[in-house]
N, C-alpha and C positions, 0 to 999 in steps of 0.2 A: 455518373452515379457515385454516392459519396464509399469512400473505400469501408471494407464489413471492419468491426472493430476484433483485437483481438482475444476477446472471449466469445467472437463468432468461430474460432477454429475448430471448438465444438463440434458447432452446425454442419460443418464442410464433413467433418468423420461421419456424424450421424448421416447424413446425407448419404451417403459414399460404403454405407451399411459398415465401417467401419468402431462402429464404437463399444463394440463388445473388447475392445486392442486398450482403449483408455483408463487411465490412475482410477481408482473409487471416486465415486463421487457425493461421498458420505450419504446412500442412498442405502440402509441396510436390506440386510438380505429380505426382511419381515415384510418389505414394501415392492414386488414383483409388479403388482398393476398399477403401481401409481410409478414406477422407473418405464414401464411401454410408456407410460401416458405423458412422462416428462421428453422421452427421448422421439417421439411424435413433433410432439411439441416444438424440438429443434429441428425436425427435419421440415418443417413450414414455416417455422419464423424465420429463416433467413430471408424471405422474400416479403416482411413486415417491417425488417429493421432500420429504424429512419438514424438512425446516428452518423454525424459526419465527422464524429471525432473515434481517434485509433487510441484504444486504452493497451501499449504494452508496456509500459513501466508506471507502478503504483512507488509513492512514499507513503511510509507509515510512520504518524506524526504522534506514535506513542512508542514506549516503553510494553515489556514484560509480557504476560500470557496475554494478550489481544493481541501486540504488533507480532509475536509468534502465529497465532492464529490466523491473522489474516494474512501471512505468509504462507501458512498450509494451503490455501485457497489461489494466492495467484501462483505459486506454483503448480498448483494440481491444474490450472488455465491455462500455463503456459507463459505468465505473465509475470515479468523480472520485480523485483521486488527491492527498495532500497531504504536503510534504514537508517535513522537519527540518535544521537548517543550522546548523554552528557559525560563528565571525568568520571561518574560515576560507575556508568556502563560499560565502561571501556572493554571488559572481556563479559560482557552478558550473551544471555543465551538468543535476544533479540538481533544482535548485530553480527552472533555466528553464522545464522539461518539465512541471511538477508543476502543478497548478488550484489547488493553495494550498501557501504554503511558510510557516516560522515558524523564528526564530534559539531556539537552545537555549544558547547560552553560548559562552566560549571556546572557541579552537583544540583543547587538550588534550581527547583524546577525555571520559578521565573528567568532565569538569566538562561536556558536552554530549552523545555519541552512546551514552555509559555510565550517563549520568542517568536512572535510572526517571522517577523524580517528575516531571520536566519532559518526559517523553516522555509519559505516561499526562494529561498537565495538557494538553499539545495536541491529543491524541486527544479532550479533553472538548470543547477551546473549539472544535476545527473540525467536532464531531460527526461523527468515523468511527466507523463501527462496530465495523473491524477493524483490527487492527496485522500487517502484516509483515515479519518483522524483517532479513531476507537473510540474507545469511551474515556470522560474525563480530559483533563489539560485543556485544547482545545476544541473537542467535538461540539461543544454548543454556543463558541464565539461568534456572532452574529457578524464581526466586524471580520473575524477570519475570515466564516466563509465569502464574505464579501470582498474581500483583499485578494483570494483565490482567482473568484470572477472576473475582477480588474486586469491579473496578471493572465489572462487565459488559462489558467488549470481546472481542472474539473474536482470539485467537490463533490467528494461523496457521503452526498448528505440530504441534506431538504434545502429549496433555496431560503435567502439570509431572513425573508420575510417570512416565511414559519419560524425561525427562531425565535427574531426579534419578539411575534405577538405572542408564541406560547413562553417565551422566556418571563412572560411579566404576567402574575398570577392573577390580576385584577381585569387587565387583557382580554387571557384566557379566558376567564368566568365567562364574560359577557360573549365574547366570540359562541363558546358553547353552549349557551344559552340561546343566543337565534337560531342556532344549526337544530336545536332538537333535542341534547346532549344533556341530561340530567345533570340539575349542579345541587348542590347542599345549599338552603339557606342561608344567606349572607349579604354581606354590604360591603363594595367592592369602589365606593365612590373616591373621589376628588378632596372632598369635606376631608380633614385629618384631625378637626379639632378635637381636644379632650371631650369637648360637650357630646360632639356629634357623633362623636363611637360609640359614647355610653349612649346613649338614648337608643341609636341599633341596634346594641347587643342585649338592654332589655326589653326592646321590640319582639327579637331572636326569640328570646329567652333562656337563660342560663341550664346549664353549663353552655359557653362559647371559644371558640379556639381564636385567637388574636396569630394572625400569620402575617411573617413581613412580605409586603407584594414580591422582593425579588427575591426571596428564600428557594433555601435547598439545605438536605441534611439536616431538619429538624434546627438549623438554625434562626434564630427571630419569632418562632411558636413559645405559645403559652397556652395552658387551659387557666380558663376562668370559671369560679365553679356558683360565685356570688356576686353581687354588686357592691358588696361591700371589700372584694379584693380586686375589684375591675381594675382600677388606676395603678396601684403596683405592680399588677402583671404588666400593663400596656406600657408604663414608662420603661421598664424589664425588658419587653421584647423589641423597643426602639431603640433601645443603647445596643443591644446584640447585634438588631439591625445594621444600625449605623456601622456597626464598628465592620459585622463579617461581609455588607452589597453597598457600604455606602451611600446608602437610600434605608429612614426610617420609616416611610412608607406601611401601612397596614392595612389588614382588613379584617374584617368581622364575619364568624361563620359557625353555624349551629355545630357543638361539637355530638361527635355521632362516638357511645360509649361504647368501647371493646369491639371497634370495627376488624374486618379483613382489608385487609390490603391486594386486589385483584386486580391485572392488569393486564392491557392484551396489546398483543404483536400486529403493528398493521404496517402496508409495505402501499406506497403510490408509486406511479410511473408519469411522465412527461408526458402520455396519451391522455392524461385525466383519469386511466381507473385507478382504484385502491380498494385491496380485498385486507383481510383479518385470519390471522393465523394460531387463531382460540387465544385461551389467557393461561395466565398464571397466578400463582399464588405465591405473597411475597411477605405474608403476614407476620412471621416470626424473625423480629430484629431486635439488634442492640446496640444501645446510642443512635438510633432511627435510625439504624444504617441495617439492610438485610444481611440475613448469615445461612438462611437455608431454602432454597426457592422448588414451588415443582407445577408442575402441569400433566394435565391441566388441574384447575384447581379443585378442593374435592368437594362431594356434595353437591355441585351446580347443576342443575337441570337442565337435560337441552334446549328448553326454551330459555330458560334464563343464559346461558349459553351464545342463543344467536341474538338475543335482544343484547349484549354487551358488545356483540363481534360486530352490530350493524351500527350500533350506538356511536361505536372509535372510528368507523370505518366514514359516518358522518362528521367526525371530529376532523380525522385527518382531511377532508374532502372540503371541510372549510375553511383551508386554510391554503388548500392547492397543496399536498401535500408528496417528495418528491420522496421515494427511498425508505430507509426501515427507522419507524419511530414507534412509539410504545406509551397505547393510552390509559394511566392509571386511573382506578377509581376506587374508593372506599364502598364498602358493602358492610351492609347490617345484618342484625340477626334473622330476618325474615328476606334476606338476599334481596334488598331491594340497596341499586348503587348509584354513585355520584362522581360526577369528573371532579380528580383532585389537577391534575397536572398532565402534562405531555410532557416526555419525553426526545428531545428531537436527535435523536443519535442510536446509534445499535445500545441495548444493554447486557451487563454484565450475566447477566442470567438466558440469555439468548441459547445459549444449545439446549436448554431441556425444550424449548418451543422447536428446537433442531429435531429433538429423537423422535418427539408425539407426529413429527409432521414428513421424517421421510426429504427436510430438503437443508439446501447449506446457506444462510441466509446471506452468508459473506458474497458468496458467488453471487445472488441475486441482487445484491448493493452494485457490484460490478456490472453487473449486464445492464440495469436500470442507469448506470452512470456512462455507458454507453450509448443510452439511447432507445433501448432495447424496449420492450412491454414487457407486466410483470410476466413470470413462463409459466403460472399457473392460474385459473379464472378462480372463484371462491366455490365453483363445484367438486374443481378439482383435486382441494383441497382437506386432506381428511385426519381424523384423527386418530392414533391406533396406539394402544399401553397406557401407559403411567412414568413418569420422568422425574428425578430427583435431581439439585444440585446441592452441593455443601463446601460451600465458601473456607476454606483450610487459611488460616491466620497464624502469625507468626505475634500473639496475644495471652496474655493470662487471666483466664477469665474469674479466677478466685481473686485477682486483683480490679475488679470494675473493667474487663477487659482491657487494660492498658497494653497496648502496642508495644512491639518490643522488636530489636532488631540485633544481628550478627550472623555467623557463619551456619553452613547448610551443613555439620559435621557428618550426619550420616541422613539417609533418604534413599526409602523407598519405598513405592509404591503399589497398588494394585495392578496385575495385569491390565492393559487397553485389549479392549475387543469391541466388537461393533455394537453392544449395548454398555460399553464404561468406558468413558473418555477421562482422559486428565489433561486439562485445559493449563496451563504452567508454563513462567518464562523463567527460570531457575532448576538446576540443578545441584548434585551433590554438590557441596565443595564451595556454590556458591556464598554470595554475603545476600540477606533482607537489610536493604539499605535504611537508614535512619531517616531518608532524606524523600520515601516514595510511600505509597500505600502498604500497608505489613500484608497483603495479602500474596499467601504462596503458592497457591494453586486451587482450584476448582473439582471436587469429583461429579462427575455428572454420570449415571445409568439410570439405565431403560428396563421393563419389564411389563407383560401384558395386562399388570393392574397393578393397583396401588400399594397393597399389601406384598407382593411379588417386589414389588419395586422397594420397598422400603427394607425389605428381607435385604435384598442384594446391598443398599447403601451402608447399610451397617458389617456386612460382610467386608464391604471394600474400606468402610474406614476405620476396621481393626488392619489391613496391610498395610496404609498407610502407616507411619514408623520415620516419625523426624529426631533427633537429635543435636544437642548447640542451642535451642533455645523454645521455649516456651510455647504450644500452640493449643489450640481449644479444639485438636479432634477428641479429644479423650471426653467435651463438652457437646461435640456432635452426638458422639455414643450415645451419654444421656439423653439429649434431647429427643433424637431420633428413636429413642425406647420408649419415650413418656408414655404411660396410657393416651392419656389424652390426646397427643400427638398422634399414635399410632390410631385412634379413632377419626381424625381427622376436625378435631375442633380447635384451630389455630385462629389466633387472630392477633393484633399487635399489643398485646399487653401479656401475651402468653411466657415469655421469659420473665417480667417482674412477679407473675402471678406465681408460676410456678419455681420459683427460685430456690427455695429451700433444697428443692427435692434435682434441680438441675446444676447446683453451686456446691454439694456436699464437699466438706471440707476433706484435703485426703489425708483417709488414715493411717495411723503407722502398717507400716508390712505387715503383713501375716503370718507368722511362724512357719505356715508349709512354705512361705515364700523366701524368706531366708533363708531356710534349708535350699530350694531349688537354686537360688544365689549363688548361696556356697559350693553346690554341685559342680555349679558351670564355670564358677572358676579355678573349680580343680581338675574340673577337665579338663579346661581350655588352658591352663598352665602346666596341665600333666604332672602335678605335685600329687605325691602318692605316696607319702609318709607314713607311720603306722597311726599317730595321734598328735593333734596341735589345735593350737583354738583359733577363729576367725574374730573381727569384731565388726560388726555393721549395724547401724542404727544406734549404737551405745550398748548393743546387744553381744554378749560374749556367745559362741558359737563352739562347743568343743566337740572334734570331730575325729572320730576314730575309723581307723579304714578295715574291714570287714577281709578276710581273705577271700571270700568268695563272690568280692568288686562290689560289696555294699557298700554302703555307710552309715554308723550307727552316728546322728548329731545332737548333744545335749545342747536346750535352748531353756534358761532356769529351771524349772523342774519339773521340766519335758522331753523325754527321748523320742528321734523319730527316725525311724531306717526308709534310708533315701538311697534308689537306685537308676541309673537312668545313663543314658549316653550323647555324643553330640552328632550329628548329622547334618551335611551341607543341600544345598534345594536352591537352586537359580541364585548361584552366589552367595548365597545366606545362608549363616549356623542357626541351626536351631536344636531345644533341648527338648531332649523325651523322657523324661521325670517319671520317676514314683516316688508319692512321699507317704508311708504307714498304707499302702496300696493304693492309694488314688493316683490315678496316671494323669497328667498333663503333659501340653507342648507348648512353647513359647520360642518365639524368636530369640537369641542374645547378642548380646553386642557388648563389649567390654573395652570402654574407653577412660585412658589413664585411669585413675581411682571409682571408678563406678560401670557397677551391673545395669543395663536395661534388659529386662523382659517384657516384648510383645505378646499378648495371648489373649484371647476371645475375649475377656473379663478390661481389656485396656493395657494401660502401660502401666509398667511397676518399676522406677530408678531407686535403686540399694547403694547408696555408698559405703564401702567398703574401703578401709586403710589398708594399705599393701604392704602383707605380711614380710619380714624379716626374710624367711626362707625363697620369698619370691623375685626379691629387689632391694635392692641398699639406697638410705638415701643420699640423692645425688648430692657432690659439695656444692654444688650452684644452686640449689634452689632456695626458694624468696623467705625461707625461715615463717612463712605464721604471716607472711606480708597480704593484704588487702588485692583483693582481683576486682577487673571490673565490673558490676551487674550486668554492664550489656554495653552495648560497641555506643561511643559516643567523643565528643572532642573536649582533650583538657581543655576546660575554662581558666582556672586559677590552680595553682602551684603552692603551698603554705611550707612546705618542709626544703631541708637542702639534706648532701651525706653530712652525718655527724652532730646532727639534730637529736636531742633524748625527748620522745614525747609518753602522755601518759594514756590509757586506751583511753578513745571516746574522742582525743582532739583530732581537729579538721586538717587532715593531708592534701586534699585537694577537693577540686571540684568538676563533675564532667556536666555536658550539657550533650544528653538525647532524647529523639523521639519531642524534641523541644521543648522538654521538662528537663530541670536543674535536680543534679543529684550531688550530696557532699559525701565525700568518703574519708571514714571518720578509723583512727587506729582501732586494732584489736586489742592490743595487749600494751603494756607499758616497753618502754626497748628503746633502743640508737637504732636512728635511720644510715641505713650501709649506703643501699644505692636508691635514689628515684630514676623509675625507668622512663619516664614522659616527659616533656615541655610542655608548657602551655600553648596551646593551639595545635597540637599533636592529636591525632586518630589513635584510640585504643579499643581493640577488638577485644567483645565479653570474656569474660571470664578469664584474662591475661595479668598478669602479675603488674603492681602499679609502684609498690614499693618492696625493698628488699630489706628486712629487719637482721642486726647483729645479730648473733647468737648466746642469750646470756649461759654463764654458767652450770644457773640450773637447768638450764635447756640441753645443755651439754650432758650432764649427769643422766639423766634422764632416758638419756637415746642409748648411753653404752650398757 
């Protein structure tokens, strides 16, 4: 008899009435009859389970919050866990967690997390049995999993033939169109010529969506709204083509206006079943890339509901489908949907289909890549709350969300409790490297309904509280407030629609805010003079100190008495304010020249010059010299010391986020020192050149 794998050690506790002694098994408290009914379950499948292979060391063949993730899982199984690292990772929080780690090469993904050869060569030396590959890099290389197979490792995945057919969008149609599987209107042929598309797509009829067969990420799409801008768009989307899957390939397909984006969770096993673990909704994105997921989705009807659950569940069934993959479909205004694409890998969004359902999907990739059957039937399977996720970026979304990367200065976050998870491969201290996904972490909570649940995510991404650079919770806030949103009429145009009202530009501080500013940093400096002026914002601040621990603060020609004190709470200061009696609290932080205030309302960054009375300035520092926007590697070098330039000329050049940035002088002056080489690493905001001191800059300061 072939030996039980080891995520059967389960079974043997269960068995042995022992399993009340075992780690959580991300089963919340909320879920009592369906935890008898999972641990049932294991006390009879051990005498079902056909696998002849022993899964007890996994490799995880990614990076960041998934390879963290799927380390919480084989650890909680019992099951070692071994992780892969480029120079970049070298101290990340993936290779801390891991029971064995191993360097795969440079930064640049392709030369390390895109490497078969050297990912399949550590799999030998650390003897895992199995690879998992997460999401992105490698989870849906066909040729991967197939290189796996060759070398005996177990993929845990679908076999290479679900990839192969769902990976090709022309494929897929026609596969889901004999299964049953509602598709959208379109022409998926062979035919590529100019003539032959136009004449489809005004078959179609207009407006039509031109997609390139092997796309992802809105790359190689077009709307076509006429026939009289058909051939610009189409020769448009085959140069994108070409250039991002090297196949210009397209096809033609009725476009559906102001759809949802709905998509559901379906899991097969090696026995031939596959059940459906409800859907989600993923309809609000930017740059076609989602930014805030939940489930299930809202408004759907329980029939509408199980007609989508049986839909995917036919999808996945026609293809032989092995493991957890995710069948999307667009839906209209009258909830009638259509297969856009599969899926064939865990996705990013996967724990809210975690909370609604009571199970840990990671764990069931494992026991199905054992061999195992799925461990719930589609009865067994229920649905209970409302599930939020909100994708935390390391982006400025007042800038077209542009990506942005550098140090983790300060971080913290919301309490984790069994309905709020923070899914994250980084912490304080850490770098968002220039070289990976800008995303930081994940918050994901649970609540018994929608509006409960929405209550909470906004609760938790006022905790949330990053510092060092740039991120769009302060964009979550809005969003997640929007009327609209908060009624539950999302669909993917819902960010350009509402943009106005979710991009507002930020205004200057507030006057009660300055004041509270200034409070806290005379608390937090214990400067208790009788009168002196601050300056922040270009704003004079004259502050007189009260004997009886006020403070009366002129701000032009306004007085406000401001009283309040500072108080620490799980590490963290925070300020209890009155300004002319309105009481508030906010979190502070005061790092080198600048205030942040966390508080219900969002974040509020004050800089402030440091007064005379506080600190002198140091001889060493860069005089007025140029810092860098954000962590990136000199390209070009223009100055040397002893160079006079005038503002405005080009000092140098960096190159991040793989856009080109020139940094150009401030002020007219002799260059003292340059701190860089060309082909040098400079972390944001670090001094790049050090300017002379002229004269009147001298005069000035005494």
């Amino acid at each position: 008899m072939a030996a039980a794998s080891a995520v059967s050690v389960l079974l043997v506790a269960a068995e042995r009435n022992r399993w009340h002694r075992l780690p959580s098994l991300l089963l919340p408290p909320r879920f009592p009859g369906l935890f008898r009914t999972w641990v049932w379950r294991q006390r009879t499948m051990k005498y079902t389970t056909t696998t002849g292979r022993n899964i007890t060391k996994v490799l995880i063949a990614n990076r960041g919050e998934i390879a963290c993730r799927v380390m919480r899982t084989a650890r909680k199984l019992g099951v070692q866990s071994v992780a892969v690292y480029s120079e970049a990772d070298r101290n990340s929080m993936h290779v801390d967690m891991a029971d064995e780690a191993y360097s795969i090469g440079p930064a640049p993904s392709q030369q390390s997390y895109l490497s078969m050869e050297k990912i399949i060569q550590v799999a030998k030396t650390s003897a895992a049995q199995a690879i998992h590959p997460g999401y992105g890099f490698l989870s849906e290389n066909m040729e991967f999993a197939e290189l796996c197979k060759q070398e005996g490792i177990i993929f845990i995945g679908p076999p290479p033939s679900a990839i192969r057919d769902m990976g090709i969008k022309s494929t897929s149609k026609s596969i889901m169109a004999a299964a049953g599987v509602p598709v959208v209107e379109g022409y998926h042929g062979e035919d590529q010529s100019d003539q032959c598309l136009k004449e489809h797509a005004g078959r179609i009829g207009y407006p039509v969506m031109i997609k390139a067969v092997r796309g992802g990420g809105g790359k190689g799409m077009r709307i076509v709204r006429s026939e009289q801008e058909f051939q610009e768009q189409l020769e448009s989307a085959r140069r994108e083509a070409k250039k991002s899957f090297s196949d210009d390939a397209v096809l033609i397909e009725k476009f559906v206006d102001t759809p949802r984006h709905v998509e559901v969770q379906v899991f097969g096993d090696h026995h031939g079943n596959a059940v459906y673990l409800f859907e989600r909704d993923c309809s609000v994105q930017r740059r076609h890339q989602k930014i805030i997921e939940e489930a299930p989705a809202p408004g759907i009807k329980p029939e509408v509901r199980k007609k989508l659950g049986e839909a995917a569940v036919r999808a996945a069934k026609a293809v032989n489908y092995v493991g957890a993959g995710t069948v999307e479909f667009i839906m209209d205004s009258k909830h009638n949907f259509y297969f856009m694409e599969m899926n064939t890998r865990l996705q990013v969004e996967h724990p809210v289909t975690e909370m609604i359902t009571g199970t840990d999907l990671v764990e069931w990739q494992l026991r199905i890549a054992a061999g195992e059957k799925i461990p719930l039937s589609q009865e067994e399977i229920t649905l209970q709350g409302h599930a939020f996720e909100a994708r935390i970026y390391a982006e400025d979304p007042s800038n077209n969300f542009m990506p942005g990367a550098g140090p983790l200065v300060h971080l913290s976050t919301p309490r984790a409790d069994p309905s709020t998870r923070i899914e994250t491969g980084v912490r304080q201290g850490d770098e968002v490297s220039v070289h990976y996904d800008p995303m930081i972490a994940k918050l994901v909570v649970w609540a018994a309904d929608r509006q409960a649940a929405l209550t909470k995510l906004r609760y938790s991404l006022r905790q949330y509280n990053i510092i060092g650079l740039h991120t769009n919770i302060d964009f979550l806030l809005n969003l997640s407030g929007h009327p609209e949103f908060e009624a539950g009429n999302v669909h993917t145009d819902f960010i350009p629609q509402h943009h106005k009202e979710l991009l507002l530009s930020r205004k200057a501080a507030a006057k009660e805010s300055l004041c509270q500013a200034a409070l806290g940093l005379i608390l937090k400096e214990k400067a208790m003079t009788d009168a002196f002026t601050l300056q922040a914002h270009d704003v004079a601040i004259a502050v007189t100190y009260n004997h009886d621990g006020s403070y009366s603060m002129q701000i032009e020609d306004k007085t406000f008495q401001v009283l309040g004190d500072l108080y620490s709470e799980e590490d963290c200061t925070y300020l209890k304010c009155s300004v002319n009696g309105v009481a508030s609290k906010a979190k502070l932080i005061i790092l080198e020249n600048t205030i942040y205030l966390f508080s219900k309302e969002g974040s509020i960054e004050i800089d402030i010059p440091v007064p005379k009375y506080l600190s002198s300035v140091s001889s060493e520092g860069t005089q007025g010299g140029p810092l860098a926007p954000m962590t990136g590697t000199i390209e070009k070098v223009f100055v040397k010391a002893g160079d006079k330039v005038k503002a405005g000329d080009s000092l140098m050049v960096m190159i991040a986020m793989k856009m080109e940035h020139t940094i150009k002088a401030p002020k007219d002056g002799t260059i003292k020192k340059v701190f860089y080489r060309e082909g040098a690493q400079a972390n944001r905001h670090t001094p790049l050149v050090e300017f002379e001191e002229e004269e009147s800059d001298k005069r000035e300061s005494e």
